[in-house]
Phi, psi and omega in degrees: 000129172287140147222190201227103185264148156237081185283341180280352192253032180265329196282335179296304170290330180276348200262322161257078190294137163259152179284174200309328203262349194142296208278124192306154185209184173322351204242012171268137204266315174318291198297322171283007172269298202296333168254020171300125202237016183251112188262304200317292211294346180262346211359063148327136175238352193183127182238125167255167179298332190227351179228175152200148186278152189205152140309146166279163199254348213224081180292107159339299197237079200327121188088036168285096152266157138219143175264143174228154172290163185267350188261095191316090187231111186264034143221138158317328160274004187246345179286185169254131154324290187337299185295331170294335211266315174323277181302020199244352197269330183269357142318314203262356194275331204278346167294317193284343175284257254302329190308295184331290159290321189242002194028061213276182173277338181184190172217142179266113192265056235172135121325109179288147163225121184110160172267313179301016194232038155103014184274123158285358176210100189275352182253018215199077195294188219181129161244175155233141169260123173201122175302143202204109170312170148275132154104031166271333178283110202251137176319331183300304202313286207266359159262333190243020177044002143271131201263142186261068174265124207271027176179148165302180161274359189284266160347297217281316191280023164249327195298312196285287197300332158294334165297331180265288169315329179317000000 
């Protein structure tokens, strides 16, 4: 059996824990972005009635978005229709930027629910949009422990955020 180690994304996974119950606590990176009034330093890109979009800090791909709801919800079944309807809308306005700005080959569209099925932030769904080339999954990732991004997140968050205003 082959594996695919991804070591750099351990500092990521381990720093957001939900606490036992559930309950939101210091370490969901959603609930402190969302009541946060710094959107550039949080790099928010879009506030909506019930969601909002951020970078991801830690990216596959440059223009690794996600959305999350304001509302501490680990399940899809636990959301209000409204907040789900929301984020499927703001899946496609954030399909159609990402389309816009970087023109990719295609987008990874998708959800983790859980820590065993890949959330790093297992109490606090989320979705991610992240634009994807043919020819990205690049050798630096699995030989150098290194990610190859061709613009900051600083940059990627004006391209976006301009883009989103449009």
């Amino acid at each position: 059996m082959d594996r695919l180690w991804t070591p750099w994304r351990y500092r990521y996974v381990s720093s957001a824990k939900p606490t036992a119950t559930g309950r939101p606590d210091s370490g969901c990176i959603f609930c402190e972005k969302a009541a946060s009034s710094d959107d550039r330093g949080n790099y928010v890109v879009l506030r909506a009635e019930r969601n909002f979009l951020i970078l991801n800090l830690y990216p596959y791909t440059t223009g690794h978005l996600m959305i999350a709801p304001y509302e501490h919800i680990a399940t899809l079944g636990g959301a209000p229709v409204e907040t789900l309807e929301e984020m499927m809308r703001l899946t496609a306005r954030a399909e159609q930027a990402l389309r816009q700005v970087y023109g990719p080959d295609g987008l990874n569209i998708g959800m983790n629910l859980g820590e065993s099925a890949g959330a790093g932030v297992a109490g606090h769904i989320h979705m991610h949009v992240l634009p994807r080339w043919t020819g990205d999954g690049s050798f630096m990732t699995t030989v150098a422990e290194t990610r190859v991004l061709p613009e900051t997140l600083e940059t990627t968050y004006e391209r976006v955020k301009a883009a989103l205003s449009a």
